[in-house]
C-alpha distance (Angstrom), angle and dihedral (degrees) to the residues before:
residue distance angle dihedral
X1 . . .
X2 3.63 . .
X3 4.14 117.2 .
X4 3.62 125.7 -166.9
X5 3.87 131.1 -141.8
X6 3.22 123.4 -149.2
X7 3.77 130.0 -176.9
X8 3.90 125.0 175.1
X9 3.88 111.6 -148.9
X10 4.00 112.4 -162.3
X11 3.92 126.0 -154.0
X12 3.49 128.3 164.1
X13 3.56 118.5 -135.5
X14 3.77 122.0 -164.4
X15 4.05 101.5 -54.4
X16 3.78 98.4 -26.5
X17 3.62 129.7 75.1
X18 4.17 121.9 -120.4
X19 3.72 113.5 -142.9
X20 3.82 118.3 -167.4
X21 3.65 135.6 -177.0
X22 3.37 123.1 -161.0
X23 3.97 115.4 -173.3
X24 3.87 123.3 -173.2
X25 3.55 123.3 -166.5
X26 3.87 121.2 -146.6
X27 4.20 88.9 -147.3
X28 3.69 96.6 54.0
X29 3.49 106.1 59.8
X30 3.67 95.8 143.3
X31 3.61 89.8 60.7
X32 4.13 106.0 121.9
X33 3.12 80.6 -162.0
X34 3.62 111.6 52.9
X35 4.02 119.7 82.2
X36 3.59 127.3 -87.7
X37 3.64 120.7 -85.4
X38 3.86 114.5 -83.8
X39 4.32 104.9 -94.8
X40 4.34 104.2 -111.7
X41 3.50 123.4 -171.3
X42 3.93 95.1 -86.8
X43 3.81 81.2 70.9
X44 3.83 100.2 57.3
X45 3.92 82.0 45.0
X46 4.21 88.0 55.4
X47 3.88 91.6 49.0
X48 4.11 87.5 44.1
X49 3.66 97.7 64.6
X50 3.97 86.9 63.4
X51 3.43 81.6 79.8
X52 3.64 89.9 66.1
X53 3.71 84.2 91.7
X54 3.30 106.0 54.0
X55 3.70 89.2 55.6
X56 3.77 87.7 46.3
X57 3.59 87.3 57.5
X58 3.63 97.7 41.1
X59 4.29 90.8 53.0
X60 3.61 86.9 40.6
X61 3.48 99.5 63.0
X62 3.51 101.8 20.9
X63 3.75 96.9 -106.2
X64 3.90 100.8 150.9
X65 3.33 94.2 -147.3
X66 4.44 95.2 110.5
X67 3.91 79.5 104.5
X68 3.39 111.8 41.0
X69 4.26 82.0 54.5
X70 3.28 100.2 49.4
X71 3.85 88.3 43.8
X72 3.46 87.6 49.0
X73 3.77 95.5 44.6
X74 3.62 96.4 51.6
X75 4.31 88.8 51.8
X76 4.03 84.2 54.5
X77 3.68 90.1 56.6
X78 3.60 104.4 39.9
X79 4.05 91.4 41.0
X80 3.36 95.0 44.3
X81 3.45 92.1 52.0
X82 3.82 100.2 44.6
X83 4.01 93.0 54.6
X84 3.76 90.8 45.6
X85 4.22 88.3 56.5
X86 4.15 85.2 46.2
X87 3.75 90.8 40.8
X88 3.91 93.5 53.3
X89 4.05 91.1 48.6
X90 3.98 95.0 53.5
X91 3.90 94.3 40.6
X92 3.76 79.4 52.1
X93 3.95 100.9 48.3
X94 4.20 95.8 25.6
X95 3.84 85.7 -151.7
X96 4.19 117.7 171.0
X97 3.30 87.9 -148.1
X98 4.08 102.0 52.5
X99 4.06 83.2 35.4
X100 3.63 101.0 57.2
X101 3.80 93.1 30.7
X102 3.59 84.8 62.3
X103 3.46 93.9 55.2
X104 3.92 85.0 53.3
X105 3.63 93.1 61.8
X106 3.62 96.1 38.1
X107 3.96 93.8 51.3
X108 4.22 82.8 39.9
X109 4.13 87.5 58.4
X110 4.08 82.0 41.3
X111 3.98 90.3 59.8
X112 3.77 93.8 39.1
X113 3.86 90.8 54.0
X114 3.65 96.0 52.2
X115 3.93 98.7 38.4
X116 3.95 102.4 47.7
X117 3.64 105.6 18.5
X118 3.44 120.4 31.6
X119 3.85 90.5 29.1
X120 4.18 120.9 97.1
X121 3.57 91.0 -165.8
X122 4.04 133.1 14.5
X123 3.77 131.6 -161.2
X124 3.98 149.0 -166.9
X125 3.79 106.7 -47.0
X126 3.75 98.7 -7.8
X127 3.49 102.8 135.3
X128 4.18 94.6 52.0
X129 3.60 92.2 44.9
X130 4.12 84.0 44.6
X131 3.63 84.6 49.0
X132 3.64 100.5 47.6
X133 4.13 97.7 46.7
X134 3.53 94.7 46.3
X135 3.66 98.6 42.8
X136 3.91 100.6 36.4
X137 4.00 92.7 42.2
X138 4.09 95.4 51.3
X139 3.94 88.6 40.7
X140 3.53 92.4 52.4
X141 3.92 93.0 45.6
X142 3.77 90.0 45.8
X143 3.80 104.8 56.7
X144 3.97 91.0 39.3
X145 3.88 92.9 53.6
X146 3.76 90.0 33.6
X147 3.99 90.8 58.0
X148 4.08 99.3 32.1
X149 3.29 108.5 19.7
X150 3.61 102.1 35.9
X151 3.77 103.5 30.9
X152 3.79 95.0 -124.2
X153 3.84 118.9 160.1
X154 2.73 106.6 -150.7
X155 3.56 100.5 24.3
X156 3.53 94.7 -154.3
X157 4.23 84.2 64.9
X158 4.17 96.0 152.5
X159 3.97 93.4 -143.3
X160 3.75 94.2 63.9
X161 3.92 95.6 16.9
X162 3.65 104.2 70.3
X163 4.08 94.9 31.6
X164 4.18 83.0 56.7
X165 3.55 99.0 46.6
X166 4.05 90.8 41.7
X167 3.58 88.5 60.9
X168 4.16 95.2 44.8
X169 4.09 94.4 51.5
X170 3.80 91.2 45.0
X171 4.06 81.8 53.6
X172 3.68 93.1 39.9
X173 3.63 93.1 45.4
X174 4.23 88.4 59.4
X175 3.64 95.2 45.1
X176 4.04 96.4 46.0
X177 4.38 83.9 48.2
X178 4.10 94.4 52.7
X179 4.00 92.8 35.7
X180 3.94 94.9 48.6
X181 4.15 89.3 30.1
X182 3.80 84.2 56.3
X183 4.03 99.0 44.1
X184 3.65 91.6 53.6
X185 3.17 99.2 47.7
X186 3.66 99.1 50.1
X187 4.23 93.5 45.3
X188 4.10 78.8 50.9
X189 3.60 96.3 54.5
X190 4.10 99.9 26.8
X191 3.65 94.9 43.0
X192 3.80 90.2 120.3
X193 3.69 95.8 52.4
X194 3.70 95.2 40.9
X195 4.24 84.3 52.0
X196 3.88 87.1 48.0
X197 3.89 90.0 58.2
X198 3.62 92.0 47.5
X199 3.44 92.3 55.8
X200 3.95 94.5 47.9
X201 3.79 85.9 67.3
X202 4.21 89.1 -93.2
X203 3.78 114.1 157.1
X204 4.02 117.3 -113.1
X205 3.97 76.4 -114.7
X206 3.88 99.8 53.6
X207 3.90 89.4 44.5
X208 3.81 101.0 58.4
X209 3.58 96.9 30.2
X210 3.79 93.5 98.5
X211 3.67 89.5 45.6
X212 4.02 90.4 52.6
X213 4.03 92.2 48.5
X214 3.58 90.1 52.9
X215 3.45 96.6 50.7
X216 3.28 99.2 52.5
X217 4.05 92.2 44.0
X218 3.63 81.3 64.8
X219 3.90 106.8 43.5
X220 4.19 84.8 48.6
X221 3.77 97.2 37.7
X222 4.16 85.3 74.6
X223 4.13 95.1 47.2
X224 3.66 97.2 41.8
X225 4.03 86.6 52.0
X226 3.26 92.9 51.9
X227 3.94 94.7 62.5
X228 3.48 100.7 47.4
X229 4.18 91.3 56.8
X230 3.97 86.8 37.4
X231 3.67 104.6 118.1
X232 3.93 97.9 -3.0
X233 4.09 93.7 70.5
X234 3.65 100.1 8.6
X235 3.67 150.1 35.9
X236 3.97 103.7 -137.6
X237 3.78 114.6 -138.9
X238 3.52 107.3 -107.6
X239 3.59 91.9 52.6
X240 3.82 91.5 44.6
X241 4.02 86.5 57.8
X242 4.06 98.8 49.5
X243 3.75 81.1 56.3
X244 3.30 99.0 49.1
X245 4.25 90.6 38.7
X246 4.02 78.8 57.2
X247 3.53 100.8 -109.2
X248 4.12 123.4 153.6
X249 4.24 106.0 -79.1
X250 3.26 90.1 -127.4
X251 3.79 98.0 43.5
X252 3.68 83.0 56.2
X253 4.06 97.6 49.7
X254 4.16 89.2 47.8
X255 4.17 86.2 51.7
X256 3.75 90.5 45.8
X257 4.08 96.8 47.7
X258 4.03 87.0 53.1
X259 3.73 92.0 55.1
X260 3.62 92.3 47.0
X261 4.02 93.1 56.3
X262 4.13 90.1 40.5
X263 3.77 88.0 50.2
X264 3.89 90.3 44.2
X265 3.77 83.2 51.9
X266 3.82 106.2 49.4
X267 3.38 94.6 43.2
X268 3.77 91.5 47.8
X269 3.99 85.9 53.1
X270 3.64 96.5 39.5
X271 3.54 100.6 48.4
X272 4.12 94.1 51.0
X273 3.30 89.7 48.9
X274 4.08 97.0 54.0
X275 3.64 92.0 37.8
X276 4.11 91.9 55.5
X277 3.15 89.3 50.5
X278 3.78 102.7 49.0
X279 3.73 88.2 48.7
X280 3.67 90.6 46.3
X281 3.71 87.8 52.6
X282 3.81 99.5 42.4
X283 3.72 94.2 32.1
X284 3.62 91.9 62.8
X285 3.97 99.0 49.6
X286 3.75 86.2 52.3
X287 3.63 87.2 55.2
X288 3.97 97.2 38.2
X289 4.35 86.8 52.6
X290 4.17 83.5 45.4
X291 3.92 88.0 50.7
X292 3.51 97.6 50.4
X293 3.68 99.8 42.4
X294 4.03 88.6 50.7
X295 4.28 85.3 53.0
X296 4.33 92.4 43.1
X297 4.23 83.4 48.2
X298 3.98 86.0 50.4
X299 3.46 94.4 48.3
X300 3.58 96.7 46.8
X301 4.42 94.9 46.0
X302 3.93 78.4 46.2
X303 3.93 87.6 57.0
X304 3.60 88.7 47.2
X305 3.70 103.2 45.9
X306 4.09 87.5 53.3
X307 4.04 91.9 58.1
């Protein structure tokens, strides 16, 4: 009994929409013509014993890492899995509500990343505020270049939507880790000169400022690399998979160059906004502890003066 696949691939090209259909016949598999097979499970298995080398390697050279891989591994599988079974319900239903909640979670998972794992140190409020940049910049981003840039009506569409603003927090969530990483380890290891400002009559401003430039020299330093080997070294990923989803090459290296300058752009936004308010935070118990020790040496000259 013969059973037909079908799969409809989207693309929007300039103000029109492209639909293609793309049939595959389980009789005709000489066909050069016909699409490849659909992938199964026995072909995620295939690609998984590449990573027989890295463990190899790892017991090899004693690397200890045979663990953290397969750990690692398995969590690619089983998340990968689990957000394509979500994905394929909201593409189906094109709620708001399931679409943006998504976007909750993912942004949520964002924050978490950032605050207790790739973090050395945390403080007051630093997940919300994480939270809030990451999430807010990368939404923002998304529906503008979804609606303008992209031609996406509405611009909340679910099959380009979540994909979009997947990529941006994963972005995001690298810039906001080097831009924090870097304030809080320069307040940790300039705290004298930041204290010797203060007292100089500096503004909390005028003595992180450095600190903040830097910061964000680093978290954009990565992004802005990125671009300028896009294309000329590699192929990026999104514009590897519209070629390999059969969509026009050049269709697919106009899609890619927009995601490039909304990811430049989110994590541009997000990454200010985290840093200003780490330093904000950090910056003003460095000048609370400054204030109080000026007021206890007052009170004990005071003491002094009076004998």
């Amino acid at each position: 009994m013969n059973r037909l696949y079908e799969l409809q691939w989207y693309a929007a090209v300039g103000q029109s929409e492209l639909y293609r259909s793309a049939r595959l016949d389980e009789n005709t598999p000489d066909d050069p013509e016909a699409p490849d097979k659909p992938l199964s499970w026995g072909n995620v298995g295939i690609a998984a014993l590449l990573l027989g080398i890295n463990i190899v390697l790892s017991l090899w050279f004693r690397l200890g890492l045979s663990t953290s891989l397969l750990v690692s591994a398995s969590r690619c599988v089983i998340q990968l899995t689990a957000l394509g079974l979500i994905l394929k319900e909201i593409f189906l239903t094109e709620n708001p509500i399931y679409i943006f909640g998504m976007t909750l979670v993912l942004g949520m998972l964002a924050a978490f990343e950032v605050t207790y794992w790739r973090s050395k140190y945390q403080f007051p409020w630093m997940y919300t505020s994480t939270l809030v940049s990451i999430t807010g910049s990368a939404l923002l981003v998304a529906l503008f270049g979804n609606a303008y840039a992209l031609n996406m009506s509405p611009a909340y569409t679910a099959v380009k939507f979540i994909p979009t603003i997947g990529m941006l927090f994963g972005k995001c969530m690298i810039g906001v880790s080097i831009g924090m990483g870097s304030v809080m380890d320069s307040l940790d290891s300039h705290r004298d000169r930041i204290e010797t400002s203060l007292c100089f009559g500096s503004t909390r401003w005028e003595a992180t400022k450095p600190l903040v430039v830097e910061a964000l020299r680093n978290a954009l330093l990565p992004t802005i690399t990125n671009m300028s080997i896009t294309g000329l070294i590699s192929i990026p990923g999104m514009m590897t998979g519209w070629i390999l989803g059969g969509a026009d090459v050049l269709e697919a290296a106009r899609y890619q160059q927009i995601i490039l300058f909304m990811i430049s752009a989110s994590t541009a936004t997000s990454t200010l906004l985290s840093v200003l308010f780490c330093t904000f935070v950090l910056g003003g118990q460095i000048a609370s502890t400054q204030t109080r020790q000026i007021e206890l040496n007052e009170q004990v000259s005071s003491i002094f003066r009076e004998k």
